[in-house]
C-alpha positions as CSV (number, residue, x, y, z in Angstrom):
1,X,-20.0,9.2,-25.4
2,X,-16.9,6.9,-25.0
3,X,-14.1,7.5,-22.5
4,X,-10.9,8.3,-23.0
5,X,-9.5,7.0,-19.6
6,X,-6.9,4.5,-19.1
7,X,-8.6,2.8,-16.2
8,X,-11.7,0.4,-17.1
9,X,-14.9,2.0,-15.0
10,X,-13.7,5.9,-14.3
11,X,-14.4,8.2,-16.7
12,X,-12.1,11.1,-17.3
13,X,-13.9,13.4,-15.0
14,X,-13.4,10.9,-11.4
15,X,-9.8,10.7,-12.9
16,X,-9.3,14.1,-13.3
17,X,-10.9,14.9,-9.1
18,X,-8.2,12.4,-7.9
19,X,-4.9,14.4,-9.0
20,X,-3.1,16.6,-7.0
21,X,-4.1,19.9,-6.1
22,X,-2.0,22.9,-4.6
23,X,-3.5,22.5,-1.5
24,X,-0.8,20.0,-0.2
25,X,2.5,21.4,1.0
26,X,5.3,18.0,0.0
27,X,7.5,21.2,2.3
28,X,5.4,20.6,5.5
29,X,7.2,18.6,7.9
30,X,3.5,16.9,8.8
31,X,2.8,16.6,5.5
32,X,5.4,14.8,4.4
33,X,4.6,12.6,7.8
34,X,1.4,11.7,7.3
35,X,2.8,10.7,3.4
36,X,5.7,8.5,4.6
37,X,3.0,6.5,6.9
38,X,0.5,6.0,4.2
39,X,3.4,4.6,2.2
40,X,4.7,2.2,5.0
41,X,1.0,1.1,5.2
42,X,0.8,-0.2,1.1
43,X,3.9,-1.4,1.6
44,X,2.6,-3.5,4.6
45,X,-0.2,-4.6,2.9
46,X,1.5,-5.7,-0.7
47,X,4.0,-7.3,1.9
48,X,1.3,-9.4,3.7
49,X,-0.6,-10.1,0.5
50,X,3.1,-11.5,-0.9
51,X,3.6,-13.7,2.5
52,X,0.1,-14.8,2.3
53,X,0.8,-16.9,-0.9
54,X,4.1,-17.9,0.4
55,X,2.6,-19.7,3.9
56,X,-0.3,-21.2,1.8
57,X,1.6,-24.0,1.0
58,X,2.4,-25.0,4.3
59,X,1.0,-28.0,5.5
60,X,0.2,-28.0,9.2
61,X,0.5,-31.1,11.9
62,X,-2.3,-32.8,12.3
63,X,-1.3,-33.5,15.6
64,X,-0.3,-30.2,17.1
65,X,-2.2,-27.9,14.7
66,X,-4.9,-27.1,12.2
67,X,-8.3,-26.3,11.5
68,X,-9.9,-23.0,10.9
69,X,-8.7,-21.4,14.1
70,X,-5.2,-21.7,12.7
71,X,-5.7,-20.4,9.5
72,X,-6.9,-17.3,11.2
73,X,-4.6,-16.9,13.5
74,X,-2.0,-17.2,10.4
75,X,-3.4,-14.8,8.3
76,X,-3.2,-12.6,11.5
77,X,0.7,-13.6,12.0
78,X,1.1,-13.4,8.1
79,X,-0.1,-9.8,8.7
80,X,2.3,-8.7,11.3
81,X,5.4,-9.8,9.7
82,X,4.0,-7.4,6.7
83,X,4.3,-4.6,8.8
84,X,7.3,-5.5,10.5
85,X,9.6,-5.9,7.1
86,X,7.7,-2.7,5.9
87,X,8.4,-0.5,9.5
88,X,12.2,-1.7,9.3
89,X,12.9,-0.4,6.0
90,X,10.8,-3.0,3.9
91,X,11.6,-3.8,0.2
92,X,11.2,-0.3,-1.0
93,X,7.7,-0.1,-2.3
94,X,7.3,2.7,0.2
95,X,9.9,5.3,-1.0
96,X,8.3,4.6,-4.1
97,X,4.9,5.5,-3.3
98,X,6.4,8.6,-1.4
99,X,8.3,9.7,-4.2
100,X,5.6,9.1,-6.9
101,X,3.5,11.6,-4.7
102,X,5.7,14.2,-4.1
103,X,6.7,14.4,-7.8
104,X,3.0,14.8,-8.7
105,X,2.1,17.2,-5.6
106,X,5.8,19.3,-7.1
107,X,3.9,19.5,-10.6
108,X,0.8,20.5,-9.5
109,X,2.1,23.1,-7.1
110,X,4.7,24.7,-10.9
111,X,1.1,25.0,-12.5
């Protein structure tokens, strides 16, 4: 049987479990909470992904840095300045999750 689903490896029936159900209230103060910090959070993460590939090219002193203890601690730096951007009001990948959601949850609760 082939699928019909747009994403490569999930067939219409794993697609079909992942979409809203009624069960969440968008209305619900916590709800709408819990939402808004899941969005911060990929927003933080697409951020530090973004940075990442922006401090790569940095070449470090010889002298006063380097070596693998550095580029750990960077990716841990490169990481907080993600969330930072993203908890002051970020770029606004987050309203977009947010409002992609509550659209689908508004749908699914007209049904």
């Amino acid at each position: 049987m082939t699928s019909t689903s747009p994403l490569p490896g999930m067939d219409a029936q794993t697609l079909n479990a992942t979409r809203p159900t009624k069960s969440f209230d968008v209305k619900n103060p916590k709800n709408l909470e819990a939402l808004k910090k899941v969005g911060q959070d990929f927003e933080a993460q697409f951020l530090s992904q973004m940075l990442g590939h922006m401090f790569d090219g940095i070449k470090t002193n010889k002298l006063f840095g380097g070596g693998q203890g550095e580029d750990m601690y960077k990716s841990l730096m490169v990481e907080e300045y993600g969330k930072s951007i993203a908890k002051a009001g970020g770029i606004g990948v987050a309203d977009q999750v947010v409002r992609s959601v509550m659209l689908q949850f508004q749908e699914a609760n007209q049904k």
